[in-house]
N, CA, C and O atoms as a DFTB+ gen file, in Angstrom:
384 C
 N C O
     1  1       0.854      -1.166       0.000
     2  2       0.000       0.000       0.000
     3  2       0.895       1.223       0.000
     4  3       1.744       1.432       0.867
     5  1       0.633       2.065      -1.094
     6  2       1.519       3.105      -1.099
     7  2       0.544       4.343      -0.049
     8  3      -0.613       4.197       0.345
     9  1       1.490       5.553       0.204
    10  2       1.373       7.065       0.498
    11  2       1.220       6.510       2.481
    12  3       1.938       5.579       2.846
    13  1       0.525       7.006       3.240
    14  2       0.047       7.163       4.326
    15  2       0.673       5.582       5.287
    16  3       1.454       5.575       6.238
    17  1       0.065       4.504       4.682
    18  2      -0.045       3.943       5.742
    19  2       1.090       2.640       4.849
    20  3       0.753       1.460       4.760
    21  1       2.408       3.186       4.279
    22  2       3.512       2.275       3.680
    23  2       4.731       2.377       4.758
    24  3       4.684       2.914       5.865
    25  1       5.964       1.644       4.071
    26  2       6.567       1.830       5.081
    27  2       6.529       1.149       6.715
    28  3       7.524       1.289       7.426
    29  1       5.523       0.543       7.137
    30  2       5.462      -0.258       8.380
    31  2       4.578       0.098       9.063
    32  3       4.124      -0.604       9.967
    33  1       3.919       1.891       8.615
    34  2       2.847       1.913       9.345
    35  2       1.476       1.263       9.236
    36  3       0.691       1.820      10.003
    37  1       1.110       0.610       8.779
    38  2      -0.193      -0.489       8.669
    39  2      -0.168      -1.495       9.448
    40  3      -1.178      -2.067       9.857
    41  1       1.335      -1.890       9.802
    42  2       1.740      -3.052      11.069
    43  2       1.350      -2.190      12.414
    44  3       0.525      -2.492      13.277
    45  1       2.219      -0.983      12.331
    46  2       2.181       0.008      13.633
    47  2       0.788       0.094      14.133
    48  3       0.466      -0.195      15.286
    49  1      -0.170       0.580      13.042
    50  2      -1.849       0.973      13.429
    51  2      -2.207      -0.550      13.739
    52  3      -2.499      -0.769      14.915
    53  1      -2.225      -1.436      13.027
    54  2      -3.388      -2.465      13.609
    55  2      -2.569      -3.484      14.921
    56  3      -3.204      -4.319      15.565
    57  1      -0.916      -3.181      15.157
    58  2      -0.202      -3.842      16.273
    59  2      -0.717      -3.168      17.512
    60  3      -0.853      -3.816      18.550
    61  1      -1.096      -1.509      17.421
    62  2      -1.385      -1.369      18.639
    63  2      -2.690      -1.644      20.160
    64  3      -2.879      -1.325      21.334
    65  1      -3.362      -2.567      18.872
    66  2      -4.353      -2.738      19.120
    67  2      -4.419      -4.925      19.270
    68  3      -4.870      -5.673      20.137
    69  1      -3.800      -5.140      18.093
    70  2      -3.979      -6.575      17.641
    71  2      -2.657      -7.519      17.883
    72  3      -1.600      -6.928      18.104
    73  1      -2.657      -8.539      17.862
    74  2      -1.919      -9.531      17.478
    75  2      -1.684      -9.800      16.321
    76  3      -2.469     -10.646      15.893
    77  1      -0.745      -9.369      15.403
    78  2      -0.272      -9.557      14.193
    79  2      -0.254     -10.468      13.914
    80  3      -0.785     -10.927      14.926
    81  1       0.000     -11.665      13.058
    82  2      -0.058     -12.404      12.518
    83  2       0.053     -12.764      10.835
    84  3      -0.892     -13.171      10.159
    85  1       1.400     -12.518      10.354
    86  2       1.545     -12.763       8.721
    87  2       1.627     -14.359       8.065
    88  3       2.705     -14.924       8.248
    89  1       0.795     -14.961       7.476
    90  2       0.833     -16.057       7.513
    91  2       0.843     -15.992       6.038
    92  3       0.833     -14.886       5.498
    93  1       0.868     -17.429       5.110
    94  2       1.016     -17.487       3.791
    95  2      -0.519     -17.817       3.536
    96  3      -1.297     -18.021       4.468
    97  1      -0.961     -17.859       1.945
    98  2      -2.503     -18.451       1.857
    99  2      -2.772     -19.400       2.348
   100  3      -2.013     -20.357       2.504
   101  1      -4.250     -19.299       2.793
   102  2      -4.314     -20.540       3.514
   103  2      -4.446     -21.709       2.760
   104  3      -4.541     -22.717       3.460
   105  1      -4.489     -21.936       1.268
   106  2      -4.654     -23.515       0.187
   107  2      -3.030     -23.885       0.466
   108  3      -2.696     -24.929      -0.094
   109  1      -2.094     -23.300       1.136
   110  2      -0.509     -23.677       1.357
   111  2      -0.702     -24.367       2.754
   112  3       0.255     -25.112       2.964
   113  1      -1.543     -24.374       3.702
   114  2      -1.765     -25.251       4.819
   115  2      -2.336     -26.320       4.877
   116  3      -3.386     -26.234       4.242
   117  1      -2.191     -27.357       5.335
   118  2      -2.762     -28.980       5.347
   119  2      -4.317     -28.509       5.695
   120  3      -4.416     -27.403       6.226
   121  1      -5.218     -29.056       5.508
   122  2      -6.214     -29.449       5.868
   123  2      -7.177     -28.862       7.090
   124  3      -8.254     -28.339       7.377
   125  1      -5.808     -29.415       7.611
   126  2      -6.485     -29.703       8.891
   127  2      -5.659     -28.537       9.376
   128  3      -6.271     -28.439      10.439
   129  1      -4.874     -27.696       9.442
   130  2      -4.271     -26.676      10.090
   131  2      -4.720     -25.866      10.427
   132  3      -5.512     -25.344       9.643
   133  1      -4.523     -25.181      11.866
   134  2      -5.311     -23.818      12.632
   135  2      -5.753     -22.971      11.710
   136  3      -6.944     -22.668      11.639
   137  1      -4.714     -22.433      10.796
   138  2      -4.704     -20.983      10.060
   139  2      -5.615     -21.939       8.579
   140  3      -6.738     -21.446       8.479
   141  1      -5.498     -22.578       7.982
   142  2      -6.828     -22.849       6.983
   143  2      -7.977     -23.005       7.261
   144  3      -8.915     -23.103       6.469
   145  1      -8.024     -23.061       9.000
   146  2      -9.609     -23.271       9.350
   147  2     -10.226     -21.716       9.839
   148  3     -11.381     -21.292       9.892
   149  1      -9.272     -21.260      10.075
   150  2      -9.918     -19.773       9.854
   151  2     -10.433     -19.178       9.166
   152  3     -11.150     -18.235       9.503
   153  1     -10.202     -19.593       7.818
   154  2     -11.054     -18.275       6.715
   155  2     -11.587     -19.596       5.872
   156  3     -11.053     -20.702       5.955
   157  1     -12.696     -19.297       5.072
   158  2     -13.357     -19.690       3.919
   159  2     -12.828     -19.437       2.745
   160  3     -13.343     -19.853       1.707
   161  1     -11.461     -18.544       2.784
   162  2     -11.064     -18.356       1.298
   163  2      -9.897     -19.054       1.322
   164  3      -9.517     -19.727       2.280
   165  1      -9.101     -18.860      -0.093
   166  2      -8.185     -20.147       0.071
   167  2      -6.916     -19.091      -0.949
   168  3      -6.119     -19.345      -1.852
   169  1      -7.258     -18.031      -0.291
   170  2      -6.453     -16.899      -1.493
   171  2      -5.614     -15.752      -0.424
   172  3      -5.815     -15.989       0.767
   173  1      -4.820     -14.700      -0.683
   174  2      -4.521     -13.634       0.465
   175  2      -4.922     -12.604      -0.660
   176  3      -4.945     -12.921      -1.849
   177  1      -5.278     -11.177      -0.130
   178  2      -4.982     -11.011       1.264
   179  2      -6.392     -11.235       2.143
   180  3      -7.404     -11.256       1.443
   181  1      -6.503     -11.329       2.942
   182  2      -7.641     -12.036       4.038
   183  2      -6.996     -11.256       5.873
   184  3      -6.043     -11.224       6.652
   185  1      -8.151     -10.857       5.683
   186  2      -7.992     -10.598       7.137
   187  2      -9.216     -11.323       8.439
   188  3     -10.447     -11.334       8.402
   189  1      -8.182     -11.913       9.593
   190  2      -8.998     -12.542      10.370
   191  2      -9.131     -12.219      11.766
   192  3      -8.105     -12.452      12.405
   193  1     -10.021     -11.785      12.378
   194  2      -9.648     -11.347      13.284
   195  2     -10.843     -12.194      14.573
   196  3     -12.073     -12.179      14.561
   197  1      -9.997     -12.798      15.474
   198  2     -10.523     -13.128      16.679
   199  2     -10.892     -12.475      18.064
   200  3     -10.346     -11.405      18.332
   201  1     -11.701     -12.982      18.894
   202  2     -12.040     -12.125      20.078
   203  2     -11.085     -12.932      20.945
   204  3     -10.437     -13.842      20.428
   205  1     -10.928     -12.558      22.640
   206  2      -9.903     -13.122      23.643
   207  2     -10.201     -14.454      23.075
   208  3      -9.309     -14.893      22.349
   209  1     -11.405     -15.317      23.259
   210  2     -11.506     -16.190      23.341
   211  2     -11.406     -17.058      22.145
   212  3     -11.851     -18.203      22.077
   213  1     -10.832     -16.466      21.283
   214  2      -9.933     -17.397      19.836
   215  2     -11.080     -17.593      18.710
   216  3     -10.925     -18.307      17.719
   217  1     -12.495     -16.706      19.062
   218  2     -13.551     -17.390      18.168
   219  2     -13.546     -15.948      16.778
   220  3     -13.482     -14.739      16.998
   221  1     -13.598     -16.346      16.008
   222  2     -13.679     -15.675      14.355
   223  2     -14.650     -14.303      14.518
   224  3     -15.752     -14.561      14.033
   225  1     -14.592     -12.932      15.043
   226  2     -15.444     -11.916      14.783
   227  2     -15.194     -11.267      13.714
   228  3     -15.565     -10.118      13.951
   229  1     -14.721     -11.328      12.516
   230  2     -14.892     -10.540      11.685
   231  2     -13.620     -11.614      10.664
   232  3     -12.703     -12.347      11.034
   233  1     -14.086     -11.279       9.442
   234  2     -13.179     -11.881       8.388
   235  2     -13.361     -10.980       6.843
   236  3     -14.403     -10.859       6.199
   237  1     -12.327     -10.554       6.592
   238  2     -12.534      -9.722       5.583
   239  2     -11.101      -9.292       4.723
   240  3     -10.023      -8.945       5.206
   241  1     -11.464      -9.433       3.350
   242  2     -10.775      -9.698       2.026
   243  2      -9.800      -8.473       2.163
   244  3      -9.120      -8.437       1.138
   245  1      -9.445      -7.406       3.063
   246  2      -8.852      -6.653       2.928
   247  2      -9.608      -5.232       3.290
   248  3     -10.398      -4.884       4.167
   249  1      -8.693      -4.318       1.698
   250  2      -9.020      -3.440       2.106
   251  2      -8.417      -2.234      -0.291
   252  3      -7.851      -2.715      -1.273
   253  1      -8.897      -1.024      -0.089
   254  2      -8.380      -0.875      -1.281
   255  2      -7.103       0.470      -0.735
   256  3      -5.976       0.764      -1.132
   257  1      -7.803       0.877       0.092
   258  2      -7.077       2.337      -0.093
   259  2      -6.814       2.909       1.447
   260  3      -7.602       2.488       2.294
   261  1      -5.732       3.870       1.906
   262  2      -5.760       4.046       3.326
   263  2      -7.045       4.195       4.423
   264  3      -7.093       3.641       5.522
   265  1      -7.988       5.014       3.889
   266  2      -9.182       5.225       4.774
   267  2      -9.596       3.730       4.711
   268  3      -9.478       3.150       5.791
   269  1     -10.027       3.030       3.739
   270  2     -10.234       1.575       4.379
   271  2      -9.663       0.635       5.258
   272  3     -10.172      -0.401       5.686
   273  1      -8.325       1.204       5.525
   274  2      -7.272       0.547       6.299
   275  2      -7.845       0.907       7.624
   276  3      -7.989       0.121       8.560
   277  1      -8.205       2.354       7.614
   278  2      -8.487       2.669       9.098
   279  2      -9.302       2.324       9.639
   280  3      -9.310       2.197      10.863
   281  1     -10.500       1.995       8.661
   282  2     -12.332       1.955       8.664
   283  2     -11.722       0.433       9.368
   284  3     -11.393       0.133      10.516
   285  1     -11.739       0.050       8.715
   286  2     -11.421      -1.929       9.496
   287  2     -10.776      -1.527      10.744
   288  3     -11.407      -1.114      11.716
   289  1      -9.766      -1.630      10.707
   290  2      -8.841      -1.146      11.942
   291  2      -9.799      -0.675      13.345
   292  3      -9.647      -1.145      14.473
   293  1     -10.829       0.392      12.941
   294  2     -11.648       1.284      13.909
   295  2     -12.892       0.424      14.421
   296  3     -13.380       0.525      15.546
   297  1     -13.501      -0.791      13.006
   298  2     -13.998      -1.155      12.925
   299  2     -14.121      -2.463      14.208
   300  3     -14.900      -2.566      15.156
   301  1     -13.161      -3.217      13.810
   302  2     -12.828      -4.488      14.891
   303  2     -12.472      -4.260      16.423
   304  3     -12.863      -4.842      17.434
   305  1     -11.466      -3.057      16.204
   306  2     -10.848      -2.544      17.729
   307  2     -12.293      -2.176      18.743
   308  3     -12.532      -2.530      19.897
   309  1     -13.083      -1.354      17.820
   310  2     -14.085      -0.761      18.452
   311  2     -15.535      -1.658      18.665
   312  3     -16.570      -1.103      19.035
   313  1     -15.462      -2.947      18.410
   314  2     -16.548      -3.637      18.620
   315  2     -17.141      -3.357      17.922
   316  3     -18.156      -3.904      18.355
   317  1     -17.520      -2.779      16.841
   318  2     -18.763      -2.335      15.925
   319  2     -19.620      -3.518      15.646
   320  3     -20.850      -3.543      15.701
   321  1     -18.808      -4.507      15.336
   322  2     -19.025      -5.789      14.538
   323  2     -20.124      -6.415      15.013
   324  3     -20.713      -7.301      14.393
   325  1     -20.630      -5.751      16.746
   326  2     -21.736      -6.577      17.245
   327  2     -22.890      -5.802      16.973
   328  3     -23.985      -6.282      16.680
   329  1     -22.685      -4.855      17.053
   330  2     -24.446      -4.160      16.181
   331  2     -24.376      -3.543      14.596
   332  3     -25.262      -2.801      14.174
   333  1     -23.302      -3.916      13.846
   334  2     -23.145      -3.035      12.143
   335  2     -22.766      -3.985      11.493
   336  3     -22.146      -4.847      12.116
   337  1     -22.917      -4.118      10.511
   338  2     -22.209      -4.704       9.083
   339  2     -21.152      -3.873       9.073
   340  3     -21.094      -2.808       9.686
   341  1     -19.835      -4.600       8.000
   342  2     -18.861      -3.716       7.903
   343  2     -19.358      -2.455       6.816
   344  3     -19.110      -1.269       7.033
   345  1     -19.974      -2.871       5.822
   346  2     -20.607      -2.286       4.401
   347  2     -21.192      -0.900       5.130
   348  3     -20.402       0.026       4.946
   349  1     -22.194      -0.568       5.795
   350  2     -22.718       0.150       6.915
   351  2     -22.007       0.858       7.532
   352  3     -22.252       2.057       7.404
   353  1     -20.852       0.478       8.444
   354  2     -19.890       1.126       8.675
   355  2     -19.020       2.178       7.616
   356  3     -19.167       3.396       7.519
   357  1     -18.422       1.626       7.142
   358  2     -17.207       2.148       6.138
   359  2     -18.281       3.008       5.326
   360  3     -17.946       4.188       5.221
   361  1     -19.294       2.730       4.830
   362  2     -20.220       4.153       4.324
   363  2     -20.243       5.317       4.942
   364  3     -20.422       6.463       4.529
   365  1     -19.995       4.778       6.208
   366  2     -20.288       6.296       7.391
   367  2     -18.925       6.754       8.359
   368  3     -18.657       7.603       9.209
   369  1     -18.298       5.685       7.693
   370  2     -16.533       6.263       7.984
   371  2     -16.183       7.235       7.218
   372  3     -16.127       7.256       5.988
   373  1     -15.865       8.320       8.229
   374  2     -15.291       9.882       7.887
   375  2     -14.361       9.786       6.095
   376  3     -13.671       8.791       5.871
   377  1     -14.443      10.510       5.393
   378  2     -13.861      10.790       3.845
   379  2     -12.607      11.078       4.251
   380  3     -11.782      10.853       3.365
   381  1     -11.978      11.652       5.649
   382  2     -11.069      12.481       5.447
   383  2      -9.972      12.022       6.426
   384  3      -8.906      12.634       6.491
């Protein structure tokens, strides 16, 4: 991702909040492996994100452009996920 959030800051914003995790696609994991049973897709980039308790709250193909970086980011950190769609959200995530 070029301009704003290149360079390491996209690790920086979602580390301060998350557990990072860079893994390869998941069709490169056996079967039966933790990280292929996480997502339904079998492609990157994929984002997965769990609650304390290790269970799947949000899963989503990415992102295109910096404000979408943040919209997710604001999105998961902030619990939205239990009363909004992401689609809903990111419509009403700030332009600027």
């Amino acid at each position: 991702m070029t301009g704003e959030l290149s360079g390491g800051a996209l690790q920086k914003l979602y580390s301060k909040d998350f557990v990072v995790v860079e893994a390869e696609a998941p069709a490169n994991y056996a079967q039966d492996h933790v990280l292929r049973k996480l997502t339904s897709r079998s492609y990157t980039p994929v984002w997965v994100f769990l609650d304390a308790d290790g269970k799947k709250v949000v899963e989503n193909t990415g992102f295109k452009n910096p404000r979408e970086a943040r919209a997710l980011h604001a999105y998961v950190s902030g619990r939205h996920y239990r009363t909004t769609g992401y689609q809903e959200f990111l419509a009403s995530y700030p332009r600027s």
